[in-house]
C-alpha positions as CSV (number, residue, x, y, z in Angstrom):
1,X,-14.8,85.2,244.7
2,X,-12.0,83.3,246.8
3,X,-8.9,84.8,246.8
4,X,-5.7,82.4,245.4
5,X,-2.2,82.5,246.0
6,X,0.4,82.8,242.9
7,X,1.6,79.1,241.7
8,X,5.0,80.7,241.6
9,X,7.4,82.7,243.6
10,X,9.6,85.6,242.0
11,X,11.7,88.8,243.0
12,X,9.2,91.4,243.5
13,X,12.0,93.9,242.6
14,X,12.3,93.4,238.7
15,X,8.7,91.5,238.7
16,X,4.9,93.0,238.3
17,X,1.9,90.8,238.4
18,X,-1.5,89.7,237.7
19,X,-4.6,87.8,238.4
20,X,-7.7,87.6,236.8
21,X,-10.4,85.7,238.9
22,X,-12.9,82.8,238.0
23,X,-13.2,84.6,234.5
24,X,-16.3,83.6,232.6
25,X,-14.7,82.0,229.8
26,X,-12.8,78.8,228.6
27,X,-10.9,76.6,230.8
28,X,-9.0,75.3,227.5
29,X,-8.9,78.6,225.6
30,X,-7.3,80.1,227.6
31,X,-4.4,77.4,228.6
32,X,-3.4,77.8,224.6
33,X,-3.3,81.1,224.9
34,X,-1.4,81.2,227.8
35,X,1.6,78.7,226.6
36,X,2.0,81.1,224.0
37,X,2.5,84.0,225.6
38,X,5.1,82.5,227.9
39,X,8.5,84.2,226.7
40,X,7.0,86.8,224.7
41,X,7.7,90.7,225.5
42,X,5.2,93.0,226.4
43,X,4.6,94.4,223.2
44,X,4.8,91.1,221.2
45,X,1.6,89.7,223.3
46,X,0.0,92.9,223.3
47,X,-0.2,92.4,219.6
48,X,-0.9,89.2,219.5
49,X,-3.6,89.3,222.0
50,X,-5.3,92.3,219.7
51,X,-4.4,90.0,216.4
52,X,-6.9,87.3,218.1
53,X,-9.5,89.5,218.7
54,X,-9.5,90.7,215.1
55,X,-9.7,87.1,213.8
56,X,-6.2,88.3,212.1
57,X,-3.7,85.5,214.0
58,X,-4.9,82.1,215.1
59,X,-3.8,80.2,218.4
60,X,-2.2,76.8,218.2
61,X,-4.1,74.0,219.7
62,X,-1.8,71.4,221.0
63,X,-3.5,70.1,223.8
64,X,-7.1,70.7,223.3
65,X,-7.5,69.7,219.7
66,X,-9.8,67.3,219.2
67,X,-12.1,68.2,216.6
68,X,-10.1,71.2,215.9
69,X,-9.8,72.2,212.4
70,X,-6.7,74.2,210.5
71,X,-5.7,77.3,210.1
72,X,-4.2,78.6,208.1
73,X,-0.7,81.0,209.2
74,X,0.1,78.6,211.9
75,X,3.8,77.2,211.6
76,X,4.6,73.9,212.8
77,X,1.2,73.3,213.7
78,X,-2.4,72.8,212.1
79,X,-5.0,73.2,214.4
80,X,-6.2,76.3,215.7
81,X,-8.6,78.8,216.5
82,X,-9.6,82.6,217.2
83,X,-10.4,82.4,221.0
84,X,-11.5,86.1,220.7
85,X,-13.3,85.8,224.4
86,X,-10.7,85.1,226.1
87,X,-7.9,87.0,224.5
88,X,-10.4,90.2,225.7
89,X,-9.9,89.0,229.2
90,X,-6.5,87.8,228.7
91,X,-5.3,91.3,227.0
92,X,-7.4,93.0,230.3
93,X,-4.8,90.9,232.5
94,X,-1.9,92.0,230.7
95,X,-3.0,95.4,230.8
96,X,-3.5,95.4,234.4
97,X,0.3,93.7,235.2
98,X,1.7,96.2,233.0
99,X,-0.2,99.1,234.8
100,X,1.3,97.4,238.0
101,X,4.7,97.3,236.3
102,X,4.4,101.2,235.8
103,X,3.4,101.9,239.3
104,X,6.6,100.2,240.9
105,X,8.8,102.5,238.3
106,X,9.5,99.5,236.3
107,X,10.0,100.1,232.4
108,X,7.2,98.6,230.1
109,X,9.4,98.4,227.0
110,X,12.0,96.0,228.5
111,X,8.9,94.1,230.3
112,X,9.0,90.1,228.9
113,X,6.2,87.6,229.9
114,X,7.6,85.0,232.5
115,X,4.9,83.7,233.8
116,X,1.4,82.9,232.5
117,X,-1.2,80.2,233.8
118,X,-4.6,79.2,233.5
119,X,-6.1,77.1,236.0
120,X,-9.6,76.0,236.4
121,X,-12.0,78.1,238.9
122,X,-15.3,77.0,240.4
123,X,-17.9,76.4,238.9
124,X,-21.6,78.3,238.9
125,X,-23.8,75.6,238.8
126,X,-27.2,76.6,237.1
127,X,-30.2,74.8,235.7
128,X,-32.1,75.2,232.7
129,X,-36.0,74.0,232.9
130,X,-37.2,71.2,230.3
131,X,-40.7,70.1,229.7
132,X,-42.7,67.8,232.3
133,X,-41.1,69.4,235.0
134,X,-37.7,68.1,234.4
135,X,-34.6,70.4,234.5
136,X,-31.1,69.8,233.0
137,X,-27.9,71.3,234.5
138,X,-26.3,74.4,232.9
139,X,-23.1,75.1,234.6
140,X,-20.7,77.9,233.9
141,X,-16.8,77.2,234.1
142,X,-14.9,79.6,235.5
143,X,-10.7,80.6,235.3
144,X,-8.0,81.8,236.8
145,X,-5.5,83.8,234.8
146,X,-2.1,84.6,236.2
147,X,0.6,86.5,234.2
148,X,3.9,87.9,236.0
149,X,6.2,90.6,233.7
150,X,9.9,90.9,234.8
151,X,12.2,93.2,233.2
152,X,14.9,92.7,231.3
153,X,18.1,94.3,229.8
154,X,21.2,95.5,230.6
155,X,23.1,92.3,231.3
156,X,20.3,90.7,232.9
């Protein structure tokens, strides 16, 4: 697992962040996810996170929807799904920036999501054996899920 640096800079006095690395799920699953959960507080994507994994509040597809189909309780938007994979790993992230955000003394109800990204990882190449000795390639794509919290409040 190779280590990589944050895409962004912030103060580490009001921030806490996160990195999840080369997660085994969706490239494109979870870069919807994470453009919704930019601007959201704590609580809000905690929710929402939860919501997906309960098949109880679809994601938007705005970039990856081809072939997508509806959804219904999406507003401004059609297509979507219930990424519940990778709102697991997703919510695991959060829930690791906000433990983060606790250890610096920082408070978790003011906590608002700044920062989220999802960038492609390597991937684990793999092959899957066919008949006459022939093999076809089954790779695995990996992510990278970044998430900062800052606090806010208080004239800020």
């Amino acid at each position: 697992m190779a280590f990589t640096k944050y895409s962004a800079e912030f103060d580490t006095e009001k921030t806490a962040r996160s990195q999840g690395h080369e997660l085994h799920v969706s490239p494109r699953h979870c870069v919807e996810i994470c453009r919704e959960l930019r601007g959201k507080s704590l609580a809000e994507a905690k929710s929402y996170l939860e919501g997906i994994t309960k098949i109880k509040t679809p994601v938007p597809f705005k970039r990856h929807n081809s072939g997508v189909g509806h959804r219904a309780g999406l507003s401004g938007w059609d297509a979507g799904r219930f990424p519940q994979k990778a709102a697991r790993d997703i919510l695991t992230v959060l829930k690791n920036a906000e433990a983060n955000a606790e250890y610096k003394g920082l408070d978790s109800d003011r906590m608002q999501i700044v920062h989220s990204l999802a960038r492609r990882g390597r991937v684990i190449e793999g092959r899957m054996p066919r008949a006459m000795g022939r093999a076809t390639a089954k790779n695995t794509d990996t992510v990278t899920v970044e998430i900062v919290l800052q606090e806010f409040g208080n004239g800020d």
